[in-house]
PLY file of the C-alpha trace (Angstrom):
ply
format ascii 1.0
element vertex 42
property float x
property float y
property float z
element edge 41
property int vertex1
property int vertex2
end_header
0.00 0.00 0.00
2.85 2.81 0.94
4.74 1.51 -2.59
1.81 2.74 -4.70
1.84 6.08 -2.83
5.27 7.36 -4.62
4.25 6.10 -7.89
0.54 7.99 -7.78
2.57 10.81 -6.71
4.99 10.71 -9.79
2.20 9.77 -12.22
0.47 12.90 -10.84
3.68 15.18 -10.97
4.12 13.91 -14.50
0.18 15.05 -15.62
0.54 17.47 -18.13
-2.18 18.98 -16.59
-0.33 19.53 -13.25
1.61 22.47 -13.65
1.55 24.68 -10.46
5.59 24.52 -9.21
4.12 24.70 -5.34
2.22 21.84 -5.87
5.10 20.12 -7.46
7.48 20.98 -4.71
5.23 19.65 -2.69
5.27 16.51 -4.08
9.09 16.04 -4.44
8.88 16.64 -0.60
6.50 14.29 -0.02
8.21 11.56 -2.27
11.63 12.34 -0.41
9.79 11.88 3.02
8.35 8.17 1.75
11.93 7.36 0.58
13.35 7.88 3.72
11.23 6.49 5.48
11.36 3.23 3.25
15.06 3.55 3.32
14.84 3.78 7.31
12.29 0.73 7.80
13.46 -2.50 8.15
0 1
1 2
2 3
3 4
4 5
5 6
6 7
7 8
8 9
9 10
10 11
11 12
12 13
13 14
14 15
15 16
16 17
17 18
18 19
19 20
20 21
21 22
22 23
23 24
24 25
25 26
26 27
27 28
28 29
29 30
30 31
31 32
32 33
33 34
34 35
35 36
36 37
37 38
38 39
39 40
40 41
């Protein structure tokens, strides 16, 4: 369940329709925060 999180986010990042650089900062955050955190887990 948390591995399709980072890919909806990507897939979402990548719209064409998404174009607002705050939201896609936001995003790169976000998927930074889940990497870590999968990273971190055992």
């Amino acid at each position: 369940m948390v591995a399709k999180i980072p890919m909806m986010a990507i897939t979402i990042s990548n719209s064409s329709r998404v174009k607002p650089l705050p939201f896609r900062i936001l995003i790169a955050r976000f998927l930074n925060v889940v990497k870590n955190k999968t990273l971190t887990a055992p």
